[in-house]
C-alpha positions as CSV (number, residue, x, y, z in Angstrom):
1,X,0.0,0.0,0.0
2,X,3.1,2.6,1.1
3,X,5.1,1.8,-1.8
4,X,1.9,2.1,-4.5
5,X,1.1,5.3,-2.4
6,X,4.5,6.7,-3.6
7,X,4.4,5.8,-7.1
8,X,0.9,7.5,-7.1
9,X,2.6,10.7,-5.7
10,X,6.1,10.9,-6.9
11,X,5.2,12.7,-10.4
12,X,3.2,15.5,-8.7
13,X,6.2,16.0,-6.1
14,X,8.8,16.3,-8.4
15,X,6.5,19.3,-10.3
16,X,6.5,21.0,-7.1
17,X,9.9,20.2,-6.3
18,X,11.0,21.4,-10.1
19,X,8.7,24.8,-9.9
20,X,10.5,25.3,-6.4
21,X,13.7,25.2,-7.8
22,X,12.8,27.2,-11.0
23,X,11.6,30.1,-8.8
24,X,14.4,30.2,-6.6
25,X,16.6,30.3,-9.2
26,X,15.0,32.6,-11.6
27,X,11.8,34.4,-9.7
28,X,13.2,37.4,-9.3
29,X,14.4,37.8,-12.8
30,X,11.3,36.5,-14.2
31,X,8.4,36.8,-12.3
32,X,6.0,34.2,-10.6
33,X,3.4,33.6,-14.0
34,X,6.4,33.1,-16.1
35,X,8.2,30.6,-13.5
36,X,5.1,28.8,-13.3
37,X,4.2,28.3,-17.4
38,X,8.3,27.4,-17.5
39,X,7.7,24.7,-14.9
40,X,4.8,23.3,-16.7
41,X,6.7,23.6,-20.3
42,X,9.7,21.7,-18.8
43,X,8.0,19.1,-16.8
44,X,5.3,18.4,-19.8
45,X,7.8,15.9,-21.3
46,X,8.5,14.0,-18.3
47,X,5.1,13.2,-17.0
48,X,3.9,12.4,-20.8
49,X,6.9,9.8,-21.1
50,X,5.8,8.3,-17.7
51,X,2.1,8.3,-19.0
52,X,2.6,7.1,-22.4
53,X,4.7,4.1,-20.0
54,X,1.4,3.5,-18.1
55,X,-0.4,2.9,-21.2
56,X,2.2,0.6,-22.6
57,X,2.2,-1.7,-19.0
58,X,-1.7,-1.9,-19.3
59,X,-1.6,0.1,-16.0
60,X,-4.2,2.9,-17.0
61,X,-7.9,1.1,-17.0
62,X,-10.4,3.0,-18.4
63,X,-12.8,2.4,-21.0
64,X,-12.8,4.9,-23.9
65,X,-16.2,6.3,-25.0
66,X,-16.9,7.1,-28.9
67,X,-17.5,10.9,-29.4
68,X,-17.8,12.8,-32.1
69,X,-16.1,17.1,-32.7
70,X,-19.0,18.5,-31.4
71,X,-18.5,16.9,-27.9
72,X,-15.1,19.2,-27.3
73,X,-17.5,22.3,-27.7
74,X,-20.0,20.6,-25.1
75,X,-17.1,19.9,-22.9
76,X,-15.9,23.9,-23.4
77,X,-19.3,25.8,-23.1
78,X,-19.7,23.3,-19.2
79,X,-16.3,24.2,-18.4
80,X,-17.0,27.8,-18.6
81,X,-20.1,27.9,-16.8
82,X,-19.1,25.3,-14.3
83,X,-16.2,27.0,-13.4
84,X,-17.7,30.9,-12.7
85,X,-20.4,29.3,-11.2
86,X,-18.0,28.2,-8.4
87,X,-15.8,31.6,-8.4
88,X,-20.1,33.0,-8.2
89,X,-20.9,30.4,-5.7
90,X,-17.7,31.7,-3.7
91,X,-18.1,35.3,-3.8
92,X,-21.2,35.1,-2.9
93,X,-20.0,32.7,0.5
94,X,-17.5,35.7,1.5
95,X,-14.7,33.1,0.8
96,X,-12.7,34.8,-1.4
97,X,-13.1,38.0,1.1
98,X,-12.1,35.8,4.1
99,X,-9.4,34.1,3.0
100,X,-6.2,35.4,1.2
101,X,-5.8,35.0,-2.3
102,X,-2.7,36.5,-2.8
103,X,-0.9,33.7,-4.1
104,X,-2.9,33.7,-7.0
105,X,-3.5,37.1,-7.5
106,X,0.5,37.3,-8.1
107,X,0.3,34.8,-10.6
108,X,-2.7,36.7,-12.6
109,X,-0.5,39.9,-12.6
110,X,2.4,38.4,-15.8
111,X,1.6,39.8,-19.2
112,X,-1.3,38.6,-20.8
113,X,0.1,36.6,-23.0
114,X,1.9,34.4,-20.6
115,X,-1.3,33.9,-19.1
116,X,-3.0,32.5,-21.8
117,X,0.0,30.5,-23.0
118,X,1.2,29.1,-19.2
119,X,-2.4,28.6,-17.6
120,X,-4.5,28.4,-20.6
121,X,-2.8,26.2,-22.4
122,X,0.3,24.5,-21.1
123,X,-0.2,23.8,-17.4
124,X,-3.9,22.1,-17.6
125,X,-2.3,19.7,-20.2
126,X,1.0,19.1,-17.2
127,X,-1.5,18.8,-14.4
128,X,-4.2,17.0,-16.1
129,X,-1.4,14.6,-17.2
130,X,-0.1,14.0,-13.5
131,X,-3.5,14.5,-11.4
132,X,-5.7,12.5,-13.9
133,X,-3.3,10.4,-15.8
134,X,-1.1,9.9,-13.2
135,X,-2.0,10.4,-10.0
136,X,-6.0,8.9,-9.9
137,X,-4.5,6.5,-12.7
138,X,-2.4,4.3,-10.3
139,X,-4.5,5.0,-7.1
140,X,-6.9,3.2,-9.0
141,X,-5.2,0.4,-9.3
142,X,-4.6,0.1,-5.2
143,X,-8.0,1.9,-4.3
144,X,-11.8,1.3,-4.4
145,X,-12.7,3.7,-6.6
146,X,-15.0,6.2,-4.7
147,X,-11.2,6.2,-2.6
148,X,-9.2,7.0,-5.4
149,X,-11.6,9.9,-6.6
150,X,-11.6,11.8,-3.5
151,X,-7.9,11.4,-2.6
152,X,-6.7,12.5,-5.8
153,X,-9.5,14.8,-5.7
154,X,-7.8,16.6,-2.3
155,X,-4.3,16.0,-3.3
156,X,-4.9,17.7,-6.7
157,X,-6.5,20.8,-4.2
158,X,-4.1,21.1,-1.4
159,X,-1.1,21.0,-4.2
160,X,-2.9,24.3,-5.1
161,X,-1.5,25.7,-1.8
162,X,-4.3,28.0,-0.2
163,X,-7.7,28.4,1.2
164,X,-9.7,29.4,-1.7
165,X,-8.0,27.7,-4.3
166,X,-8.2,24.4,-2.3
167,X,-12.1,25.4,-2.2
168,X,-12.0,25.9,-5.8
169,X,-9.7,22.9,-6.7
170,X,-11.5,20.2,-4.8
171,X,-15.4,19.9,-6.5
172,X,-13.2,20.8,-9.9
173,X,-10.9,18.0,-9.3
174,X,-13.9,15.6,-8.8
175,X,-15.3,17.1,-11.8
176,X,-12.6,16.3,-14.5
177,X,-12.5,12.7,-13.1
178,X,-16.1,12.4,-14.4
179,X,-15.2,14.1,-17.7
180,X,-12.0,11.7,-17.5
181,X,-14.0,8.4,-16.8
182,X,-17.5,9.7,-19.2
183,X,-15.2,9.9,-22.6
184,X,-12.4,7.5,-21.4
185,X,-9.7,10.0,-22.5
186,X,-7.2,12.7,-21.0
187,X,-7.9,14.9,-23.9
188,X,-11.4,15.3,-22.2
189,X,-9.9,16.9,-19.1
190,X,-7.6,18.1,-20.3
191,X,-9.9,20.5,-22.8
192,X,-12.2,21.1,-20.1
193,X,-8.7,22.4,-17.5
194,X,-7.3,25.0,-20.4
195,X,-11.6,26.5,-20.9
196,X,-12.0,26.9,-17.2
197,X,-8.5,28.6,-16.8
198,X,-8.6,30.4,-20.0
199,X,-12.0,31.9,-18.8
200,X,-11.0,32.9,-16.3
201,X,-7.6,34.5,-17.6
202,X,-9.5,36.6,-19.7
203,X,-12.0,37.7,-17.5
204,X,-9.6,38.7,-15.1
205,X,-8.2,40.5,-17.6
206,X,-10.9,42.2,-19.2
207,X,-11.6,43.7,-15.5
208,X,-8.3,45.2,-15.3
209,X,-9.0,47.1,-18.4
């Protein structure tokens, strides 16, 4: 159980351990939203080697769904409404005015296009690769699977570091495992990650206008 527990883990522990590293060395120069899209570019490779190896050992069981092009636009348009619904739902609670969100408030404040290229479009691809793929992929293989949803599910949250991003993370998390498991295939997620982010990239955006 400790040893499948590891491999589970180990992925999403060396992304943290690499974006460390990264922004020590190079935070200053560069600037937390650039640190963090360089982290995702440079540990992209990795974690797709070491899923594409799952796949080849037979160790990622799920059952793939047929779906036709119009499915990616379903996928987009519930993503986006799914995903301000919860920043609506969270507002509205006072969480985002009782907890700090500076964390990610200094990530939103890199140039635009970093934005759109680092959390729109390369980290959900990185983290839907080592939460989904990766993470729920093996704990499957250990856990029931109610189990593995919601441990991946809270891993995938507290990696996000504070209060209301763990708020935010944890219902999405258990969200793109049901987009994951429904069409049987990362690029689900993974499509479904880079909407809500993008959304909300631009929207944050639009408001500092």
């Amino acid at each position: 159980m400790l040893y499948n527990l590891v491999d589970s883990i180990y992925p999403m522990l060396i992304y943290y351990v690499a974006g460390s590293v990264l922004y020590i060395l190079l935070g200053t120069a560069l600037g937390d939203t650039l640190v963090t899209a360089l982290t995702a570019l440079v540990m992209l490779p990795v974690v797709l080697w070491l899923y594409s190896r799952d796949k080849k050992m037979g160790k990622i069981r799920i059952k793939k769904a047929e779906y036709k092009a119009w499915t990616y636009i379903l996928i987009v348009v519930g993503a986006v409404i799914i995903s301000q619904a919860f920043t609506w739902i969270m507002n509205l609670a006072g969480v985002t005015q009782t907890f700090s969100n500076e964390a990610q408030e200094s990530l939103m404040a890199g140039a635009l296009v970093v934005q759109i290229a680092g959390f729109g479009l390369i980290a959900p691809v990185t983290e839907e690769l080592i939460f989904r793929g990766l993470l729920y992929g093996r704990m499957k293989a250990f856990l029931k699977g109610y189990q593995a949803v919601l441990l991946s599910s809270a891993i995938f949250a507290l990696y996000h570091g504070n209060m209301v991003q763990i708020i935010y993370a944890f219902p999405m998390g258990l969200i793109l495992i049901y987009v994951y498991e429904k069409w049987g295939d990362l690029k689900a997620p993974i499509v479904f990650h880079m909407a809500a982010n993008l959304v909300s990239v631009l929207i944050n955006a639009f408001y500092k206008m």
